[in-house]
C-alpha positions as CSV (number, residue, x, y, z in Angstrom):
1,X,27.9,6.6,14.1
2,X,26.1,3.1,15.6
3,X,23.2,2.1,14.4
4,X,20.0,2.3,16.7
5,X,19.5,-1.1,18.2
6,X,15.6,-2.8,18.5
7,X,14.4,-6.3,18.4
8,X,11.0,-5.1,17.6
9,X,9.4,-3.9,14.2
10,X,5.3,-3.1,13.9
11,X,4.3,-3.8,10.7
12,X,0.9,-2.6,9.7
13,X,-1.7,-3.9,6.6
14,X,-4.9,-4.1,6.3
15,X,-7.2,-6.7,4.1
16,X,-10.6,-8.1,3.2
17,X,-11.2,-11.8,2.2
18,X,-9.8,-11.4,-1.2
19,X,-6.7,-10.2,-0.2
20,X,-6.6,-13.1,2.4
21,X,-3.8,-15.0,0.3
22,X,-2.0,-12.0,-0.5
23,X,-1.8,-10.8,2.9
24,X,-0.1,-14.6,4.1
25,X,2.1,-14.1,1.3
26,X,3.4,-10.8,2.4
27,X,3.6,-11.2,6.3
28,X,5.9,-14.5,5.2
29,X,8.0,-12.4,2.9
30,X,8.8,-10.0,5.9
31,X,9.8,-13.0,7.9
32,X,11.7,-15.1,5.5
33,X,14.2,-11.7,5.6
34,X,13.9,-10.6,8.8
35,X,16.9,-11.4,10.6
36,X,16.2,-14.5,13.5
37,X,17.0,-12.2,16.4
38,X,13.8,-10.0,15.0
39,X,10.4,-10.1,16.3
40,X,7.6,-8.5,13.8
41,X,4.5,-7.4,15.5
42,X,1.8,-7.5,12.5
43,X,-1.0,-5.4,13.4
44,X,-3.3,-6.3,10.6
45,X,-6.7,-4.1,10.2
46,X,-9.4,-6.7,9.6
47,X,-11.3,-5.5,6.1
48,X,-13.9,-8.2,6.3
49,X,-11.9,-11.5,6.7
50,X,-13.6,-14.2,7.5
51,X,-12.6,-16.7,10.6
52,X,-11.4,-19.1,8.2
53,X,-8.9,-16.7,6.4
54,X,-7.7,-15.7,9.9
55,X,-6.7,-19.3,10.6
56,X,-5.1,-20.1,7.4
57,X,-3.3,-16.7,8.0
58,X,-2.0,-17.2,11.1
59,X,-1.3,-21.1,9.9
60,X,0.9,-19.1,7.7
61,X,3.2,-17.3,10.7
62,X,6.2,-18.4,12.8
63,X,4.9,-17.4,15.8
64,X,8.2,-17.8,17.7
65,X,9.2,-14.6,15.5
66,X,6.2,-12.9,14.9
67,X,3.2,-11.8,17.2
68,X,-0.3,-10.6,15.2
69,X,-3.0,-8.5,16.4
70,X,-6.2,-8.0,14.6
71,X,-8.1,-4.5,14.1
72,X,-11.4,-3.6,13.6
73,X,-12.1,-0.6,11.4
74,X,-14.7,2.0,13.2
75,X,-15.9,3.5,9.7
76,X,-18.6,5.8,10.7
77,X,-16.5,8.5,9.7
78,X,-15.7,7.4,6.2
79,X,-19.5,7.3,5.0
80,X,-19.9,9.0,2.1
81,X,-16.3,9.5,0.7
82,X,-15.7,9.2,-2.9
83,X,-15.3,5.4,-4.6
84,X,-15.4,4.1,-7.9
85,X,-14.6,1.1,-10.2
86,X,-14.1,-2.0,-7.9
87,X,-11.9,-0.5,-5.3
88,X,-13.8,-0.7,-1.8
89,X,-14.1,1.1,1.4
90,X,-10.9,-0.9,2.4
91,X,-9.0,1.3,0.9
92,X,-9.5,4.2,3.4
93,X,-8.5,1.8,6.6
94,X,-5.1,3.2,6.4
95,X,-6.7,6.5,7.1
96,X,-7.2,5.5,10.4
97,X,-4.0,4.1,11.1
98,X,-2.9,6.5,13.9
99,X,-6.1,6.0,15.4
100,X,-6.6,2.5,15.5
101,X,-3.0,1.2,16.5
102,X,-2.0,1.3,19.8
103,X,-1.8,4.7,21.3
104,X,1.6,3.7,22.9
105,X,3.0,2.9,19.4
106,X,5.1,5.5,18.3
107,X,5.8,4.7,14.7
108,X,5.3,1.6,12.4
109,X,5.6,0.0,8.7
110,X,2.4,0.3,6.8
111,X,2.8,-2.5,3.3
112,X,-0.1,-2.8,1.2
113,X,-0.6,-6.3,1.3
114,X,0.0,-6.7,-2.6
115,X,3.8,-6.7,-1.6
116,X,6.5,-8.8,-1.9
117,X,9.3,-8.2,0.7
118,X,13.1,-9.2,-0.6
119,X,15.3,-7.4,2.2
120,X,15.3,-7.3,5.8
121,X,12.3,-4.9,6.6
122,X,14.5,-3.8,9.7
123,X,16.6,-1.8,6.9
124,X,13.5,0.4,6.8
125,X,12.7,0.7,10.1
126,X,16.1,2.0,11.4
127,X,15.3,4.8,8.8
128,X,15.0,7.9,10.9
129,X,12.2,10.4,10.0
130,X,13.0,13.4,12.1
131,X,10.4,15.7,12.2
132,X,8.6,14.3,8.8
133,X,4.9,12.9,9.1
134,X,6.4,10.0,6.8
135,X,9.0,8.4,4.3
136,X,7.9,7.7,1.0
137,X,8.9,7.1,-2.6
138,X,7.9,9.0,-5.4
139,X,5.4,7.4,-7.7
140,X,6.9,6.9,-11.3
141,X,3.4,7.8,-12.4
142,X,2.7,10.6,-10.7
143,X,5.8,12.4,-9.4
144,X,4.0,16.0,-8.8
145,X,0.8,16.7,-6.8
146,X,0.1,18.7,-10.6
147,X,0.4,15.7,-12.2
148,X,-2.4,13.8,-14.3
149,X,-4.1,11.7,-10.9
150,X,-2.0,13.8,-8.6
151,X,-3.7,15.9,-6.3
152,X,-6.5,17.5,-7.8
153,X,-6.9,20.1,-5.4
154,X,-3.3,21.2,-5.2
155,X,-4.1,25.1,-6.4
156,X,-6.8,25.2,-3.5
157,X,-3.9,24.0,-1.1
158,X,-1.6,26.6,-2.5
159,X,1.1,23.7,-3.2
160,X,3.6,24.3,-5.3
161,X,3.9,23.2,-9.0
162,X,6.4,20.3,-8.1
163,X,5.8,19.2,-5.0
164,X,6.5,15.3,-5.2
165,X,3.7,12.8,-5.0
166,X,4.4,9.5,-3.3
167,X,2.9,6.1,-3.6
168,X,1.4,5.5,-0.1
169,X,1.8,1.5,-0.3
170,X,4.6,1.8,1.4
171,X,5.1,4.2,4.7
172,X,7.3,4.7,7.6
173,X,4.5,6.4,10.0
174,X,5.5,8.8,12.4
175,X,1.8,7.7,14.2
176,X,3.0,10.4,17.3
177,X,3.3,13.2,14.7
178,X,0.0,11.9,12.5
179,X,-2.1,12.0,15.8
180,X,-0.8,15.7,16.6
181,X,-1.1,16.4,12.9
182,X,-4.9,15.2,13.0
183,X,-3.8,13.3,9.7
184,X,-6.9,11.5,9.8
185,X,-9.6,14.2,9.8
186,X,-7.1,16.4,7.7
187,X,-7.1,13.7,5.1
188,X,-11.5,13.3,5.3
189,X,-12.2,16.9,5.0
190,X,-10.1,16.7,1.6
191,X,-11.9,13.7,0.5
192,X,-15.4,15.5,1.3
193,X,-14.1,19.0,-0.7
194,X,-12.9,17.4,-3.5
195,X,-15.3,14.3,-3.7
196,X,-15.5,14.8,-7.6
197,X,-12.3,15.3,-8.5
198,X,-10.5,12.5,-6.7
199,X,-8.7,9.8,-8.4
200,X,-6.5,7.3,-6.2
201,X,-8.4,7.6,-2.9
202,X,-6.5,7.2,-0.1
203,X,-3.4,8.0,-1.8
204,X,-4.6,11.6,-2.9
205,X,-5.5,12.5,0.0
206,X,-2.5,11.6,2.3
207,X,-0.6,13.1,-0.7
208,X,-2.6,16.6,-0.1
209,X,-2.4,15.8,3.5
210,X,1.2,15.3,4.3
211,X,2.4,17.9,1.3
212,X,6.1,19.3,2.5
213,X,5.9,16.9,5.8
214,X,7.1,14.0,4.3
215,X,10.4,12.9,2.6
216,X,11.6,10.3,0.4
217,X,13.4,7.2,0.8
218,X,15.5,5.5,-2.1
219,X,12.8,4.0,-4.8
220,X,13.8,0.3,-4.4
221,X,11.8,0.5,-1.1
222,X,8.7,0.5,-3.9
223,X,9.1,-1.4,-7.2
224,X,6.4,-1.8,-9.7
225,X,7.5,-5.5,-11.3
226,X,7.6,-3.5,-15.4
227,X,9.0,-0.4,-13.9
228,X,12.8,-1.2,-11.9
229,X,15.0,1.0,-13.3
230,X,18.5,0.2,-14.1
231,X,20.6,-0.9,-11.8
232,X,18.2,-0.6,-9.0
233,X,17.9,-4.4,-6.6
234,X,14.5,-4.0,-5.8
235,X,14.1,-4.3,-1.4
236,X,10.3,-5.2,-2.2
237,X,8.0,-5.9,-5.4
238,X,4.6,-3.9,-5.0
239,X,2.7,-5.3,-7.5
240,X,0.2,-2.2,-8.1
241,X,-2.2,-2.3,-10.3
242,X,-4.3,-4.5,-11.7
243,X,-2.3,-7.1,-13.0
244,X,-1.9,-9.2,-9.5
245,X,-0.4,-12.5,-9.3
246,X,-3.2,-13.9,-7.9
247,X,-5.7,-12.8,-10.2
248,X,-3.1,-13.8,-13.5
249,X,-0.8,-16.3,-13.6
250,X,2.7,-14.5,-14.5
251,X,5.7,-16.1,-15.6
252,X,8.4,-13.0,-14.8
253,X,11.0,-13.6,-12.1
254,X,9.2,-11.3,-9.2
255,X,6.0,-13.5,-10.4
256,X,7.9,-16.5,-9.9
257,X,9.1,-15.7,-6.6
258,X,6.0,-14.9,-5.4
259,X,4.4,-18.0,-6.1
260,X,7.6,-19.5,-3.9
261,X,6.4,-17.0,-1.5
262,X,2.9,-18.7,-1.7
263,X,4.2,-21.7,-1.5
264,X,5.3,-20.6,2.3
265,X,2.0,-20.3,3.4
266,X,-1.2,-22.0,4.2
267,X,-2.2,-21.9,0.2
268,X,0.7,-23.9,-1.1
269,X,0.5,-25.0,-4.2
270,X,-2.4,-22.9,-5.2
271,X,-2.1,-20.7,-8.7
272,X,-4.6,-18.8,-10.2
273,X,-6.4,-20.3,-13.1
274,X,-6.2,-17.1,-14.9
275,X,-3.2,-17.3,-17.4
276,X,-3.7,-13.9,-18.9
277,X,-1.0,-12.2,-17.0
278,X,1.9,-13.1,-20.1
279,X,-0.1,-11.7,-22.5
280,X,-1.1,-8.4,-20.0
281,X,2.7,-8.2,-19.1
282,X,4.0,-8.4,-22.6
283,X,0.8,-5.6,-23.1
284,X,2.7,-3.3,-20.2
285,X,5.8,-2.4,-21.6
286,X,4.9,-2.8,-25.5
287,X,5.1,-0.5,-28.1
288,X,1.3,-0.9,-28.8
289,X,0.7,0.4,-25.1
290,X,3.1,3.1,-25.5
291,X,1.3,4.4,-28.8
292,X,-2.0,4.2,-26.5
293,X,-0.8,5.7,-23.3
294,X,-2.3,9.1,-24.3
295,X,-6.0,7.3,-24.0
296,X,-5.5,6.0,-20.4
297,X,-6.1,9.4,-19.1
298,X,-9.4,9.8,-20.9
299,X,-10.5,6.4,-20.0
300,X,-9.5,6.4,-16.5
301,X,-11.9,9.6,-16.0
302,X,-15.1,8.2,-18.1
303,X,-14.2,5.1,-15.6
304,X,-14.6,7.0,-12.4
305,X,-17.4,9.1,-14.0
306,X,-19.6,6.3,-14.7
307,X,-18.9,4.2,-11.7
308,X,-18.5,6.8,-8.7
309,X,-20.6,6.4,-5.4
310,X,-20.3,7.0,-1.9
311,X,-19.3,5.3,0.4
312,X,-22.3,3.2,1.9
313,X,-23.2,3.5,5.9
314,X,-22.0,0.3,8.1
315,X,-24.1,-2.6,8.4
């Protein structure tokens, strides 16, 4: 059977000011892949960047293969929703995605922007969803909506037991399907029922949203930098969590090869002066964390407890 034939990939993000650099980082990592023939229209939603990041991003571009339109986020619907801890209304701009692209836009690559692309992002994008909302991987973490941070109202949806959880850094949108679907208002409502019992924000609620309408895609399409299994070539790093590499300086390959990545852009030669990350790495996948682990889950909920508030109205 041939292969469908484009020129043209959309590739959506979203970021405020402090995930400027990371942002230039990935949009270079898509490029340095892409095959030369490719043009990748960025559609970035615009978090709170500030004109200056703009311009280094765009510094950071080849815009003879790339094209990049900036978004603003209409929010007035997301007042109120559940955060906590440091994470930041940002996080439910990919909420909105069907509504804020391009009506005429029929599908499109959403990448958190704490990614590192290592394959041609076209080997995604010919991957055809059918009649699913979205493709996905399965979290590691959380592989069942009835997992620990899973979907916390999963009885009240009358899911079952194992329906799989995916990580929603990375997506293949069906936006035609999310627009009929009314992912968007689908995915609010759960936020506003379930205010106190969410966890991952966003995440959760596409996860309850999209529940048996989406399907998976092979895991290397979303790698966690201490969690690659065996044998698996990673097509992209996503370095979740809170040990970013421009927060600590890491010394592990995908560390390393994301500071080349830097290197591409507008903040070349920049490193953070943090030099934690060795010691929070080693701290990952030790034996010390593994004879903890049981204590996340109880720390993880006194975290949100203590620090959850709404969402505040726009400025």
């Amino acid at each position: 059977m041939n292969e469908p034939e484009f020129t043209s990939v959309v590739v959506a993000s979203g970021a405020d000011s402090a995930y400027a650099c990371p942002l230039a980082v990935m949009i270079r990592s898509v490029l340095r892949h892409a095959a030369p023939s490719l043009h990748i229209d960025f559609q970035i939603i615009d978090s709170g960047l500030t004109p200056d990041d703009r311009r280094r991003i765009l510094r950071s571009l080849d815009p003879a293969r790339s094209s990049i339109r900036w978004i603003a986020p209409q929010r007035d619907s997301l007042v109120g929703l559940p955060l906590w801890g440091r994470m930041s209304v940002a996080t439910y701009d990919k909420l909105l995605l069907a509504e804020l692209l391009d009506p005429s836009l029929p599908r499109a690559i959403w990448l958190d922007a704490d990614i590192l692309v290592l394959t041609d992002i076209s080997q995604l994008w010919k991957q055809p969803e059918g009649d699913r909302l979205a493709l996905a991987c399965t979290d590691p973490l959380v592989p069942t909506v009835a997992s620990t941070f899973g979907v916390a109202g999963w009885k009240d949806l009358q899911l079952p037991l194992k329906s799989p959880y995916f990580n929603a850094g990375v997506l293949l949108v069906n936006l035609d399907a999310w627009r009929t679907w009314q992912v968007s208002s689908r995915a609010i409502d759960y936020l506003r029922q379930h205010y106190d019992r969410v966890y991952f924000w966003d995440q959760e609620a596409l996860n309850a949203t999209l529940a048996n309408r989406w399907a998976p895609i092979e895991v290397a399409w979303n790698s966690s930098p201490d969690r690659i299994p065996a044998h698996t070539t990673p097509h992209l790093i996503h370095f979740s969590g809170n040990l970013k590499p421009w927060r600590h300086f890491g010394s592990s390959r995908w560390h390393q090869l994301y500071y080349e990545g830097l290197d591409q852009t507008d903040w070349a030669g920049w490193r953070p002066a943090s030099r934690s990350g060795r010691w929070l790495g080693w701290y990952q996948n030790s034996p010390l964390r593994s004879a903890m682990r049981h204590l996340e889950p109880w720390a993880m909920r006194a975290w949100r407890r203590w620090t959850l508030h709404p969402v505040p109205p726009p400025q």
